[in-house]
C-alpha positions in Angstrom: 21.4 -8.2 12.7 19.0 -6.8 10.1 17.1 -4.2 11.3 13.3 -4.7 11.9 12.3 -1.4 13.1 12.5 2.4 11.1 13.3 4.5 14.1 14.5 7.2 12.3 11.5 9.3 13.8 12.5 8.0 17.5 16.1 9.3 17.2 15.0 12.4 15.6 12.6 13.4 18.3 15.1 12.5 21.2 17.7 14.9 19.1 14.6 17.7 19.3 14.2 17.0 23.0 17.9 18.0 23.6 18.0 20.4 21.1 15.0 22.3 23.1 16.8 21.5 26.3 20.2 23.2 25.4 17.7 26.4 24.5 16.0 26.8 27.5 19.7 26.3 29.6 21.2 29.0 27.4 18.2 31.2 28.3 18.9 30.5 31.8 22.2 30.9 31.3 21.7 34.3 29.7 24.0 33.5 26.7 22.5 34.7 23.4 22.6 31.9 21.0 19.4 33.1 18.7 21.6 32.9 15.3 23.4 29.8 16.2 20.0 27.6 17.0 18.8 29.1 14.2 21.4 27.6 11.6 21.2 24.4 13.9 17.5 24.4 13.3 17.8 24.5 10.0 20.7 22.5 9.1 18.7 19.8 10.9 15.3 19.8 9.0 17.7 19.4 5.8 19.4 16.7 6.8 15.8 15.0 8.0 14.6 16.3 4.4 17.7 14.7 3.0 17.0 11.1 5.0 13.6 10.9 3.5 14.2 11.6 0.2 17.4 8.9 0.2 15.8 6.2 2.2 16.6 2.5 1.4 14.5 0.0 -0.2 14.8 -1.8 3.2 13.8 1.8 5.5 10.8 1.6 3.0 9.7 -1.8 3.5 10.0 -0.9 7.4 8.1 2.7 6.7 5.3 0.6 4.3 5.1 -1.8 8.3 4.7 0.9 10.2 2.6 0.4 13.1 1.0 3.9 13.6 0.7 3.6 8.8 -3.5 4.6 8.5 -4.9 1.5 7.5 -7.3 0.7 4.4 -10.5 1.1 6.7 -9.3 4.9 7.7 -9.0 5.5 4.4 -12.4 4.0 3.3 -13.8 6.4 6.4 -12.3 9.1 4.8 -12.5 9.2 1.0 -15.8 7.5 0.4 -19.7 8.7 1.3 -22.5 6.2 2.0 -20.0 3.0 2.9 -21.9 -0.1 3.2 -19.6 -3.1 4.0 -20.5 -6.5 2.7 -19.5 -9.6 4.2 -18.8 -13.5 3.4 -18.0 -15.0 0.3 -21.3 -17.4 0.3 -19.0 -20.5 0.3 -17.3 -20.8 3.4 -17.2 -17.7 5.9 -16.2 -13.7 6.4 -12.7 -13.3 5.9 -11.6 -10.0 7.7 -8.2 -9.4 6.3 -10.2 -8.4 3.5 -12.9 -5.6 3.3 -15.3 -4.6 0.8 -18.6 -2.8 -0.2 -20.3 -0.1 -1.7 -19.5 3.1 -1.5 -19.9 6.4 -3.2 -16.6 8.5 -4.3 -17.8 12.3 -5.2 -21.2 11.2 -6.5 -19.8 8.3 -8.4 -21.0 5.1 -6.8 -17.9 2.6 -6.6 -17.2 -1.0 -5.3 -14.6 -0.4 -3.1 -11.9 -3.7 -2.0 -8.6 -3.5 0.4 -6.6 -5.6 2.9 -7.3 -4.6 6.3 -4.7 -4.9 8.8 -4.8 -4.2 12.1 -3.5 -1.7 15.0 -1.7 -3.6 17.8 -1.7 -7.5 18.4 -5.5 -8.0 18.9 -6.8 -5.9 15.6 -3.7 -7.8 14.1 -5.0 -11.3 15.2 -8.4 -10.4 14.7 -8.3 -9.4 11.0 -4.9 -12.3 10.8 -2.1 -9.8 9.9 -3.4 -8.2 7.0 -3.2 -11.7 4.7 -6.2 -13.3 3.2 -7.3 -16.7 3.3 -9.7 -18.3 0.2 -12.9 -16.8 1.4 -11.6 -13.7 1.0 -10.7 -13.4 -2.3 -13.7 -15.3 -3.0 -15.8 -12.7 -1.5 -13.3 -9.9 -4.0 -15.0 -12.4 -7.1 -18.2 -12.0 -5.7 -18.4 -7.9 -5.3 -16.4 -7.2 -8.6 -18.9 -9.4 -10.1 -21.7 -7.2 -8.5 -19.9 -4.1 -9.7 -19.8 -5.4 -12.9 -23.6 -5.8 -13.2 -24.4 -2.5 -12.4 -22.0 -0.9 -14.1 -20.1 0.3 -10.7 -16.1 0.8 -11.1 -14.3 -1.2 -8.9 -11.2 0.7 -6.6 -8.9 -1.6 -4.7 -6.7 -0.2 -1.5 -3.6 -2.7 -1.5 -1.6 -4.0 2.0 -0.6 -7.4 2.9 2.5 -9.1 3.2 0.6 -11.4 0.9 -2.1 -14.3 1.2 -2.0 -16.5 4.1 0.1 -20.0 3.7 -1.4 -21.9 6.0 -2.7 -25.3 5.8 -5.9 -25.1 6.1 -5.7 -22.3 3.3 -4.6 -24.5 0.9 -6.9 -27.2 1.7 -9.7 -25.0 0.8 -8.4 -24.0 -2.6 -5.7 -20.7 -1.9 -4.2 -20.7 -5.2 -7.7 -21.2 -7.4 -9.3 -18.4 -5.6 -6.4 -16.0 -6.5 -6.6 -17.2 -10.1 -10.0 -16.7 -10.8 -9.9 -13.3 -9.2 -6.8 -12.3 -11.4 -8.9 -14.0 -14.5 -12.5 -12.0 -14.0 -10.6 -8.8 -13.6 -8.3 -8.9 -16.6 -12.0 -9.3 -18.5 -14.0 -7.0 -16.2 -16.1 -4.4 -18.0 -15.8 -1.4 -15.5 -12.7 0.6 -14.7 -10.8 -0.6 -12.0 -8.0 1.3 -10.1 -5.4 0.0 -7.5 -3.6 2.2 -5.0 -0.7 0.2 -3.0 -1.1 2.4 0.3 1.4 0.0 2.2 3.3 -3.6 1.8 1.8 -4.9 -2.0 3.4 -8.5 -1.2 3.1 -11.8 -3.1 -0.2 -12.9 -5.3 -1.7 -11.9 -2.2 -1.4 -8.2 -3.2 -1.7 -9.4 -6.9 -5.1 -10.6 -6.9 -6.4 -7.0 -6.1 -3.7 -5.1 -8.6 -4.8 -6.4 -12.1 -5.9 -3.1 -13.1 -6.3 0.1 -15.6 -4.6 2.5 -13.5 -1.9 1.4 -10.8 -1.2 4.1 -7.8 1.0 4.0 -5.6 2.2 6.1 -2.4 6.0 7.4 -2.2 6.8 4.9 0.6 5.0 1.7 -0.8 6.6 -1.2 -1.5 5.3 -3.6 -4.1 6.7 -7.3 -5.1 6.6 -11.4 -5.7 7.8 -12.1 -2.4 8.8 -10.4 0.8 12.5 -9.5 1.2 12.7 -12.0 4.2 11.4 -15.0 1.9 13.3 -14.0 -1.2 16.7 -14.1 1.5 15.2 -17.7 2.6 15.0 -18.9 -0.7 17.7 -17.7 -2.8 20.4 -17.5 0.3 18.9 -19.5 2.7 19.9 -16.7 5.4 16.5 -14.1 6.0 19.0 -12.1 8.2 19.8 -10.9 4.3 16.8 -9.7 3.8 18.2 -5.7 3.6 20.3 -7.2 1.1 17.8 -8.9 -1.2 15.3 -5.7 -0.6 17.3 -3.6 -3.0 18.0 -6.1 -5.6 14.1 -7.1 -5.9 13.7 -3.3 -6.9 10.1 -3.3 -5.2 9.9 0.3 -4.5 7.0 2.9 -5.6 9.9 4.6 -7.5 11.6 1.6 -9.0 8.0 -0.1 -10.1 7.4 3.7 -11.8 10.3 3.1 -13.7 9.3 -0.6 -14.5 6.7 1.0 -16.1 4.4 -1.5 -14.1 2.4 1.8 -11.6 1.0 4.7 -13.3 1.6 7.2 -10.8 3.3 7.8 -7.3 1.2 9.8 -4.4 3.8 12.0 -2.4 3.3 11.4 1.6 4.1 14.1 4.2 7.3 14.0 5.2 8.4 11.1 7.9 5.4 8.7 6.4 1.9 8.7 5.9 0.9 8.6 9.3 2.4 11.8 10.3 -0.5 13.6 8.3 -3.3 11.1 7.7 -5.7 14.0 6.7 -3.2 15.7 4.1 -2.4 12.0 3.0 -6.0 10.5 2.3 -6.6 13.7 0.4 -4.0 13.4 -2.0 -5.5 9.9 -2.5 -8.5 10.8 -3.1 -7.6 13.5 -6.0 -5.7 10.9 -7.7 -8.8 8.9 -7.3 -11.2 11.3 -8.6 -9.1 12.3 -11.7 -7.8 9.0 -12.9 -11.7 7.5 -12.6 -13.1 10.5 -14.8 -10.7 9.7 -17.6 -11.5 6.2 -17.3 -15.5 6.5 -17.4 -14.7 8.4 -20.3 -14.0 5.1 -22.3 -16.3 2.2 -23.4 -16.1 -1.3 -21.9 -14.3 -2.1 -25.6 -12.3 0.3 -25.0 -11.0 -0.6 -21.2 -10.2 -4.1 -21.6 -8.3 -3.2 -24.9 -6.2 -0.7 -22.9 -6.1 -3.5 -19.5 -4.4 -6.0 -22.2 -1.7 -4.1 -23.6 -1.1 -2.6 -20.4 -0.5 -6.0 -18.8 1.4 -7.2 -22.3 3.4 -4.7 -21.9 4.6 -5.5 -18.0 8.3 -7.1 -18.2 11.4 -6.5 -20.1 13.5 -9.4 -22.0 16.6 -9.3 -24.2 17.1 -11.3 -27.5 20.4 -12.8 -28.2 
């Protein structure tokens, strides 16, 4: 059965928790093992070291799901001054899988956009899992369209498993809203930057990744489809879905190579959520330095770049 949990961390911590137990009996004990639970010590922070640096494409995808992984919202909290969150696309409703405002971003005032999911069952219900439905990329037209008017760059924060198929999604027009979100960016005047912080699934995580510079965080995972609906498709078996996650290649490092992201943001060791503070800042460097190089260049200048960059996405062979 495929696994649908990373508990790497669980069985670690129970290993520490015996580990610490065997100390305090050998101190009671009174045998002097201070050299031997030294070398233990170490030899197991390498081999944790060692698991992190190795993980499958699958461990990521389950890393990128993480339950206690900071959210887009923390994130905002953290990085930006002055937020002011905007709601409702003026069509339909307030979709809250997605979040967006104004923000500032080291003096520089920014439209900022990102899926939000939640933190147990009723944030996860309440904001629908972290997948949009049409009014909430319609509300991503109508701020990058703002942004564009006053000259404000536009950062996305990237984490869905993709847009929401439901019925009542398509009824009111799923697929157009995505297009016409992925059309005004490719054209959009300001600089925009993407940052996958999570799961970058489907043309739900597309719509907000046409961009000038795409970031990415070590344990990210970024692709067409989920492993679980690529399995259901191509195999008809989702239990393959630790099979299919490798050959998809949809990790930070593998999209790096692709030559699709820009750059990879290192987390702390065990995932992002073991040191959200160290994490967000890292983020918000890469943030601050990529924006300054790209308010550097006229709007000419930016949607030249944008259109080779995206011309250039893909590799084919000629007989």
């Amino acid at each position: 059965m495929v696994k649908r949990h990373f508990d790497y961390e669980e069985k670690y911590k129970n290993l520490q928790g015996k580990f610490e137990e065997l100390q305090e009996l050998s101190k009671n004990l009174q045998f002097d093992l201070t050299n031997e639970f030294k070398l233990m010590e170490k030899k197991m922070k390498d081999i944790r070291d060692n698991k992190y640096q190795n993980l499958t494409a699958w461990e990521k995808i389950l890393l990128s799901r993480h339950q206690e992984r900071p959210t887009v919202r923390d994130y905002i909290e953290f990085i930006f001054d002055d937020w002011i969150e905007m709601h409702g696309d003026r069509c339909y409703g307030d979709d809250r899988a997605v979040i967006g405002g104004i923000a500032s971003l080291k003096g520089i005032p920014v439209t900022v956009l990102g899926h939000q999911k939640g933190r147990g069952t009723n944030e996860n219900l309440h904001t629908n899992f972290g997948m949009p439905h049409p009014e909430g990329y319609r509300k991503v037209e109508r701020l990058i369209l703002q942004a564009e008017k006053f000259k404000r760059p536009v950062l996305t924060l990237i984490d869905t498993p993709g847009a929401y198929p439901g019925v009542g999604a398509e009824e009111r027009g799923q697929a157009g809203a995505i297009a016409q979100v992925l059309m005004t960016l490719c054209s959009l005047k300001v600089p925009i930057i993407s940052a996958v912080t999570g799961e970058g699934g489907s043309g739900g995580a597309l719509a907000l990744a046409v961009c000038d510079r795409l970031l990415m965080l070590s344990n990210s995972v970024f692709s067409v489809a989920s492993a679980e609906a690529c399995a259901s498709i191509i195999w008809k078996d989702a239990g393959r879905a630790e099979e299919m996650a490798s050959a998809l290649k949809l990790t930070a490092q593998d999209i790096k190579d692709l030559g699709i992201a820009d750059e990879i943001i290192e987390e702390p060791m065990g995932g992002a959520h073991k040191d959200f503070e160290t994490m967000a800042k890292k983020l918000e460097e890469s943030l601050v330095s990529n924006l300054k190089e790209l308010l550097a260049l006229e709007s000419h200048e930016l949607n030249e770049q944008r259109y080779k960059r995206l011309r250039q996405i893909g590799r084919f062979q000629e007989n």
